[in-house]
mmCIF file of the C-alpha atoms, coordinates in Angstrom:
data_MODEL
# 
_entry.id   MODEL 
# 
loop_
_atom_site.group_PDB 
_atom_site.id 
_atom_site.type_symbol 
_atom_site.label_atom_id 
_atom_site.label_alt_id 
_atom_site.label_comp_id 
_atom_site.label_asym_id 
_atom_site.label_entity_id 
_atom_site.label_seq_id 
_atom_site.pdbx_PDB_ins_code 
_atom_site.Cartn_x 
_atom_site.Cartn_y 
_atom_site.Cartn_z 
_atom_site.occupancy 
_atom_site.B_iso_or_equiv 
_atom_site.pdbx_formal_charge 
_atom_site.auth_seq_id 
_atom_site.auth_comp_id 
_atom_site.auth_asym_id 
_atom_site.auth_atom_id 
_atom_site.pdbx_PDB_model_num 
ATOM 1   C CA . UNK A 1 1   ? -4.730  -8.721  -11.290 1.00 0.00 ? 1   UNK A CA 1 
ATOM 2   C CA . UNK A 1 2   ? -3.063  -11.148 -8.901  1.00 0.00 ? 2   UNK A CA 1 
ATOM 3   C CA . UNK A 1 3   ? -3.882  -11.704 -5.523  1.00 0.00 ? 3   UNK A CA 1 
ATOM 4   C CA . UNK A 1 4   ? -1.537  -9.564  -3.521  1.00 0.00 ? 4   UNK A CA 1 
ATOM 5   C CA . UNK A 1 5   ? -2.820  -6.258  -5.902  1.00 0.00 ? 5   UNK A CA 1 
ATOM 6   C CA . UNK A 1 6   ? -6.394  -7.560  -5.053  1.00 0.00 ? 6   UNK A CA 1 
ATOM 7   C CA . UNK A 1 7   ? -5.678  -7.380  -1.019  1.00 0.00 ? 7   UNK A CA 1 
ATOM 8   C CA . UNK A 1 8   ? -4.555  -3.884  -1.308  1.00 0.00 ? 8   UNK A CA 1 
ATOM 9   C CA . UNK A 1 9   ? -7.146  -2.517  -4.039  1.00 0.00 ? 9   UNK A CA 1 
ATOM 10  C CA . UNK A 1 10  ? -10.038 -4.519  -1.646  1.00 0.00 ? 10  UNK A CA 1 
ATOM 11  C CA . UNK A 1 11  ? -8.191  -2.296  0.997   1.00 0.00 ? 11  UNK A CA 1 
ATOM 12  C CA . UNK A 1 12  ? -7.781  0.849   -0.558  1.00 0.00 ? 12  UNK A CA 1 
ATOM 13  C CA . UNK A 1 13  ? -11.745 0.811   -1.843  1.00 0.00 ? 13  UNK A CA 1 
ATOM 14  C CA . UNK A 1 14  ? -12.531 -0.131  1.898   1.00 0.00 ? 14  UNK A CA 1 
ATOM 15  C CA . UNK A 1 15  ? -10.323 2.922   3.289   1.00 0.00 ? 15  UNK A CA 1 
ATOM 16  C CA . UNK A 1 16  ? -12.283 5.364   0.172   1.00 0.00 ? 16  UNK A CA 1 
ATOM 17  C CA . UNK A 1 17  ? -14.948 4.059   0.854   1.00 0.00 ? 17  UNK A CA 1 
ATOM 18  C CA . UNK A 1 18  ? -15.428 3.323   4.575   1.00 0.00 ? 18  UNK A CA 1 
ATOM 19  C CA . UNK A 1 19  ? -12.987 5.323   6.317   1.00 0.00 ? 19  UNK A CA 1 
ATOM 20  C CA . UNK A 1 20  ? -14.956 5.637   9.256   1.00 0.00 ? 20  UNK A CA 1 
ATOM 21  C CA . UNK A 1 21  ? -15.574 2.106   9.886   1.00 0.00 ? 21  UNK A CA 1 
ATOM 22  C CA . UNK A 1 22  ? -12.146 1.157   9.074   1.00 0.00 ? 22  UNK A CA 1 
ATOM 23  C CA . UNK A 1 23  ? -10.822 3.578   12.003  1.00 0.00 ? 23  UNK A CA 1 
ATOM 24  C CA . UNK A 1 24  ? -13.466 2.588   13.948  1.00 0.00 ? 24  UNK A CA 1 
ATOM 25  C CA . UNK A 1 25  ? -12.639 -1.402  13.444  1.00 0.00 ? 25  UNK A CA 1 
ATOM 26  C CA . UNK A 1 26  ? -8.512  -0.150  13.742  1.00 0.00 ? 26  UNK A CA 1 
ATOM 27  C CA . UNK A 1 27  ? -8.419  1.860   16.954  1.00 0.00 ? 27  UNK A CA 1 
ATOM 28  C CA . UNK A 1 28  ? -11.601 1.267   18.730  1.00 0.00 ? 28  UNK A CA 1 
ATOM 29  C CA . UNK A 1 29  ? -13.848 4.816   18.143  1.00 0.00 ? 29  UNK A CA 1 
ATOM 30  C CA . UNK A 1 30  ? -14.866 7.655   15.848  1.00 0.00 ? 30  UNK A CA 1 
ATOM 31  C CA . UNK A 1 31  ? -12.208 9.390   13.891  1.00 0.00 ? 31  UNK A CA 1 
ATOM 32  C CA . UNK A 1 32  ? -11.984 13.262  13.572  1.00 0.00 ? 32  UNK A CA 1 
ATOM 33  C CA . UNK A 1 33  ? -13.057 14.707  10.692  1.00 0.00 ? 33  UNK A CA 1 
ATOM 34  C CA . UNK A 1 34  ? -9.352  14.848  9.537   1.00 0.00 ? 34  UNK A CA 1 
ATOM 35  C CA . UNK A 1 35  ? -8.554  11.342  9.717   1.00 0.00 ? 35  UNK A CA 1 
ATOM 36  C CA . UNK A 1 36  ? -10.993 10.134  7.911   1.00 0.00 ? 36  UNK A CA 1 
ATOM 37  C CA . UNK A 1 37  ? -9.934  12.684  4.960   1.00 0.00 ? 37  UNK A CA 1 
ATOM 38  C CA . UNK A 1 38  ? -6.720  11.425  5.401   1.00 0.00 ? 38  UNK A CA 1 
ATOM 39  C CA . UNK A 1 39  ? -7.752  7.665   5.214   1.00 0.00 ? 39  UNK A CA 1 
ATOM 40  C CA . UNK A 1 40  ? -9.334  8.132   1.937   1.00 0.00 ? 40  UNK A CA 1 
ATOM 41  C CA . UNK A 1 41  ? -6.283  9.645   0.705   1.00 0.00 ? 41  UNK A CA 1 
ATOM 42  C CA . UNK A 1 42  ? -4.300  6.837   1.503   1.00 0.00 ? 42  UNK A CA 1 
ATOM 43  C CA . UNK A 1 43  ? -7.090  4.616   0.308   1.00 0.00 ? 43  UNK A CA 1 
ATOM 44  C CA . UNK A 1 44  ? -6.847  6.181   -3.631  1.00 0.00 ? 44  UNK A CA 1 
ATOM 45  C CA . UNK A 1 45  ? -2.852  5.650   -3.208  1.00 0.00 ? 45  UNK A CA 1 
ATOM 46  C CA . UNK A 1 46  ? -4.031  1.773   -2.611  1.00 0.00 ? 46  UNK A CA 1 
ATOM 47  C CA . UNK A 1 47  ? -6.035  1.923   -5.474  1.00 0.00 ? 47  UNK A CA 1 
ATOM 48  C CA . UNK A 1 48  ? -3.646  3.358   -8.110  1.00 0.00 ? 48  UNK A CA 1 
ATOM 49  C CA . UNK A 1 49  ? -0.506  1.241   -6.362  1.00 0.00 ? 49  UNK A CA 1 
ATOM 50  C CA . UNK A 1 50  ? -2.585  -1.942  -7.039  1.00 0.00 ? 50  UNK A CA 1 
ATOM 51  C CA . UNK A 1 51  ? -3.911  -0.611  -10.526 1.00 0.00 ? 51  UNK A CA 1 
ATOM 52  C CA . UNK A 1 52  ? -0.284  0.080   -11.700 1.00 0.00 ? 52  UNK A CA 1 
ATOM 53  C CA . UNK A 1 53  ? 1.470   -2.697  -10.520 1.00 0.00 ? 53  UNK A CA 1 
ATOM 54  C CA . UNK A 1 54  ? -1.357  -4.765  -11.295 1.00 0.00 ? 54  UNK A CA 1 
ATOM 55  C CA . UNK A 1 55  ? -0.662  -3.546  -14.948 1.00 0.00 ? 55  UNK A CA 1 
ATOM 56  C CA . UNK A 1 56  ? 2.555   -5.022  -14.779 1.00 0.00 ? 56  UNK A CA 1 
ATOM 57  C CA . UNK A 1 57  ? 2.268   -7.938  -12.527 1.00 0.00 ? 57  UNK A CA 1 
ATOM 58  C CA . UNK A 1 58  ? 5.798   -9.781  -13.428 1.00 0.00 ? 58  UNK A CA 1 
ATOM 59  C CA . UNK A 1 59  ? 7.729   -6.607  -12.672 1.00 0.00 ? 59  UNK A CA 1 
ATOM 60  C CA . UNK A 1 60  ? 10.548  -6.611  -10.409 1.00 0.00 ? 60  UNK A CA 1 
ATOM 61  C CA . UNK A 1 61  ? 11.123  -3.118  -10.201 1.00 0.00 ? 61  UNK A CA 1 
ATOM 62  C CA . UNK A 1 62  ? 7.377   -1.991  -9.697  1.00 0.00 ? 62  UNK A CA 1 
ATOM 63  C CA . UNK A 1 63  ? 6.878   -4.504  -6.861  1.00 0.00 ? 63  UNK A CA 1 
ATOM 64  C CA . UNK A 1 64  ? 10.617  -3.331  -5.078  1.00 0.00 ? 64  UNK A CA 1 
ATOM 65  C CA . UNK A 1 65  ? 9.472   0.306   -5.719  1.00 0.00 ? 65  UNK A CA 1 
ATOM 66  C CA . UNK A 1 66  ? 5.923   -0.329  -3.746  1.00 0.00 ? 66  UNK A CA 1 
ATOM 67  C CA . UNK A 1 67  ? 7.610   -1.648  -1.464  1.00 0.00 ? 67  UNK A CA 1 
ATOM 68  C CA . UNK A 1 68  ? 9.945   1.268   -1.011  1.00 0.00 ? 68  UNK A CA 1 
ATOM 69  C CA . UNK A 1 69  ? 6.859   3.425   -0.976  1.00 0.00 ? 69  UNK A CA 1 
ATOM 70  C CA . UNK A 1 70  ? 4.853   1.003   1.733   1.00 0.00 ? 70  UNK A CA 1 
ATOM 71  C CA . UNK A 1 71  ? 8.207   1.218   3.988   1.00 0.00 ? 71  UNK A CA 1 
ATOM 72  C CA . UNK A 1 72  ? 8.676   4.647   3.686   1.00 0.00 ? 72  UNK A CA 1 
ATOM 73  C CA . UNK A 1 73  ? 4.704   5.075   4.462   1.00 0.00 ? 73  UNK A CA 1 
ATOM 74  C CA . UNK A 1 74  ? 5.374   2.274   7.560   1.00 0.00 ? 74  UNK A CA 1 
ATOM 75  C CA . UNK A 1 75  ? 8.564   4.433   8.734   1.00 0.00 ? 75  UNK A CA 1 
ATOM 76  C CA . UNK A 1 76  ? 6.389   8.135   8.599   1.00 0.00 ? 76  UNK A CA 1 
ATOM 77  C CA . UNK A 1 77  ? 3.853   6.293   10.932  1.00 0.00 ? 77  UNK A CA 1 
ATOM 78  C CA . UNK A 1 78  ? 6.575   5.488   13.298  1.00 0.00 ? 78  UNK A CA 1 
ATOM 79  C CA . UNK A 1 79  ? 7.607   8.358   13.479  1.00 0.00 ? 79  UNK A CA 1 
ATOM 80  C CA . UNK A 1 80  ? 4.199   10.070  13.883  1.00 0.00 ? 80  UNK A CA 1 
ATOM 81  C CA . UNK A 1 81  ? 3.270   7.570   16.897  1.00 0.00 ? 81  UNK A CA 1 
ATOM 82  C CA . UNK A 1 82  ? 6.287   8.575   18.432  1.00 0.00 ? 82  UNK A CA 1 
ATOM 83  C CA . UNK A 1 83  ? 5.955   12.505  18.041  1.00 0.00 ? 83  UNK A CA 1 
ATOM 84  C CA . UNK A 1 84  ? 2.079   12.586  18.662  1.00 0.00 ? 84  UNK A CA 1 
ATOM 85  C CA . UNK A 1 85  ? 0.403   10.768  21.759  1.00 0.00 ? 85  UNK A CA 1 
ATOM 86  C CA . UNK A 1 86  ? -2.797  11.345  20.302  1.00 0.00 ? 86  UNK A CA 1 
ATOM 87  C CA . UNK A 1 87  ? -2.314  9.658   17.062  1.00 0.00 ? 87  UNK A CA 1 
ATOM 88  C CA . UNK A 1 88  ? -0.388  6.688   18.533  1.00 0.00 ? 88  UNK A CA 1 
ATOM 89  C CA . UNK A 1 89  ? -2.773  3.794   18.318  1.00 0.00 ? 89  UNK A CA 1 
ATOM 90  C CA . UNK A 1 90  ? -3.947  4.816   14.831  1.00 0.00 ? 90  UNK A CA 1 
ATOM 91  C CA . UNK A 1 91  ? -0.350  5.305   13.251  1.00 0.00 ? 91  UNK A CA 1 
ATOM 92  C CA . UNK A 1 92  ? 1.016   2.333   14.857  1.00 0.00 ? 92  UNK A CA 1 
ATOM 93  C CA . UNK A 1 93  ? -1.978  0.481   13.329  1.00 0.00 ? 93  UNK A CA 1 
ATOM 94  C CA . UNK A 1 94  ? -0.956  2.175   9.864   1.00 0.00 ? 94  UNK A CA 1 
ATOM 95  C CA . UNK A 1 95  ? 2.674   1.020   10.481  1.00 0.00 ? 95  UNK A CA 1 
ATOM 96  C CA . UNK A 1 96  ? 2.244   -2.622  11.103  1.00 0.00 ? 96  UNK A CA 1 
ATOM 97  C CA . UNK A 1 97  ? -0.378  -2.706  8.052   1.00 0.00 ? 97  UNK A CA 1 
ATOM 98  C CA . UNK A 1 98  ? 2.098   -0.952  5.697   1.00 0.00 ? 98  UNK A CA 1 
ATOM 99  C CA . UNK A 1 99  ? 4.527   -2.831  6.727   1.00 0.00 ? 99  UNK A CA 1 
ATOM 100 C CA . UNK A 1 100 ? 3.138   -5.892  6.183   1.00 0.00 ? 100 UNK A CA 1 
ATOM 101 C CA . UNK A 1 101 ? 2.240   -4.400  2.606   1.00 0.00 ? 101 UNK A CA 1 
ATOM 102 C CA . UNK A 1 102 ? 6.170   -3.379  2.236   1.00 0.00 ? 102 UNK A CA 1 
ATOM 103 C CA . UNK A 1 103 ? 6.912   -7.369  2.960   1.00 0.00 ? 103 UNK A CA 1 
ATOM 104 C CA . UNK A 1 104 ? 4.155   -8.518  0.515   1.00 0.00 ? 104 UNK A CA 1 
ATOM 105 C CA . UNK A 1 105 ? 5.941   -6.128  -2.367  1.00 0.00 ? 105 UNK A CA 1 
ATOM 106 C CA . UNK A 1 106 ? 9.078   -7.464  -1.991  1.00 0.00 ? 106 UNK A CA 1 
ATOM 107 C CA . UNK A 1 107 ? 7.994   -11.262 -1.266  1.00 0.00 ? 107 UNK A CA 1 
ATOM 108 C CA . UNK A 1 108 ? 6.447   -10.872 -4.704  1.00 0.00 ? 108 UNK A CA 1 
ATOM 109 C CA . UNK A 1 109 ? 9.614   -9.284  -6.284  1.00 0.00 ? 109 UNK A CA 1 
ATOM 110 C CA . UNK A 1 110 ? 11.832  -11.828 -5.565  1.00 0.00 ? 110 UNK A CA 1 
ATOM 111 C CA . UNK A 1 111 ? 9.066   -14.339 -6.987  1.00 0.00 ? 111 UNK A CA 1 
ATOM 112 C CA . UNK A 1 112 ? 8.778   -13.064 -9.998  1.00 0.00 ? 112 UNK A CA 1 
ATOM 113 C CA . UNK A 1 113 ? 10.373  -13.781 -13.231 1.00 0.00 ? 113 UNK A CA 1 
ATOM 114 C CA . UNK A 1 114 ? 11.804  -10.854 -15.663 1.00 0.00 ? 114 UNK A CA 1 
ATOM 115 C CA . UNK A 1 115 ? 9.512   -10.834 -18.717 1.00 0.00 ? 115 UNK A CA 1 
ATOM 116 C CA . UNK A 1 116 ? 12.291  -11.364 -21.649 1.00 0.00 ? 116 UNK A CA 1 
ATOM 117 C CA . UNK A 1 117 ? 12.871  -8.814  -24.359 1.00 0.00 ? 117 UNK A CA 1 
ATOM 118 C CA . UNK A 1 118 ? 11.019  -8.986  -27.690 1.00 0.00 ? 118 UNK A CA 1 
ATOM 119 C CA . UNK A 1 119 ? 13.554  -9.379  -29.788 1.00 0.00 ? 119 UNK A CA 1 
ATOM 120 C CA . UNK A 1 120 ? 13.157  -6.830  -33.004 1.00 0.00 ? 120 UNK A CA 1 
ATOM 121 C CA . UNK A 1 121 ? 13.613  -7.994  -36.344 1.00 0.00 ? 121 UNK A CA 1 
ATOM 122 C CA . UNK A 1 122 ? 17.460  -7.078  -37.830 1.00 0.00 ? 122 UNK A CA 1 
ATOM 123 C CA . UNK A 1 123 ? 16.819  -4.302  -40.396 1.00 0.00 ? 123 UNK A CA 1 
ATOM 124 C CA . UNK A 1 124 ? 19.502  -5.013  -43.102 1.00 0.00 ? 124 UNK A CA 1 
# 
């Protein structure tokens, strides 16, 4: 596992783990019950994002397609701070961190080099 998949599995066993203290540490107080459910949702998505692309580290297409996920995550917390005053801080928290994920994913995907094809032996 490289270190980018690291960050976000560290982060994704914190938000499991810890949701409390990681909304707490985010926004400034206690979550509702709800939001803490809903942070250790997102935190098993972390998990299984960094297992699976930490399967595959050298893919291109797993690292562009997290980071279509992480923008599309970043984009619903947008829009959730802008529709709900009481969620504000705590999406737009959400957004700038899955952003930030979203930029990591693609940073990677440009770095890394296509594994090339086994080639198969000719039958004859």
């Amino acid at each position: 596992m490289r270190a980018p998949e690291a960050v976000r599995a560290a982060y994704g066993l914190c938000q499991l783990v810890y949701p409390a203290v990681m909304f707490r540490l985010a926004i400034g107080h206690q979550p509702e019950s709800g939001a803490s459910v809903v942070m250790r949702i997102l935190g098993v998505r972390h998990l299984f994002q960094a297992v699976v692309i930490g399967a595959v580290p050298t893919s291109v297409a797993l690292h562009c397609c997290g980071g279509v996920v992480d923008s599309l995550h970043s984009a619903s917390m947008i829009a959730l701070a802008v529709a709900d005053h009481r969620y504000r801080r705590a999406a737009a928290s959400d957004a700038i961190v899955a952003a930030l994920f979203a930029g990591m994913e693609f940073a990677v995907a440009r770095r890394c080099r296509p594994v090339p094809p086994v080639a198969s032996p000719r039958r004859r």
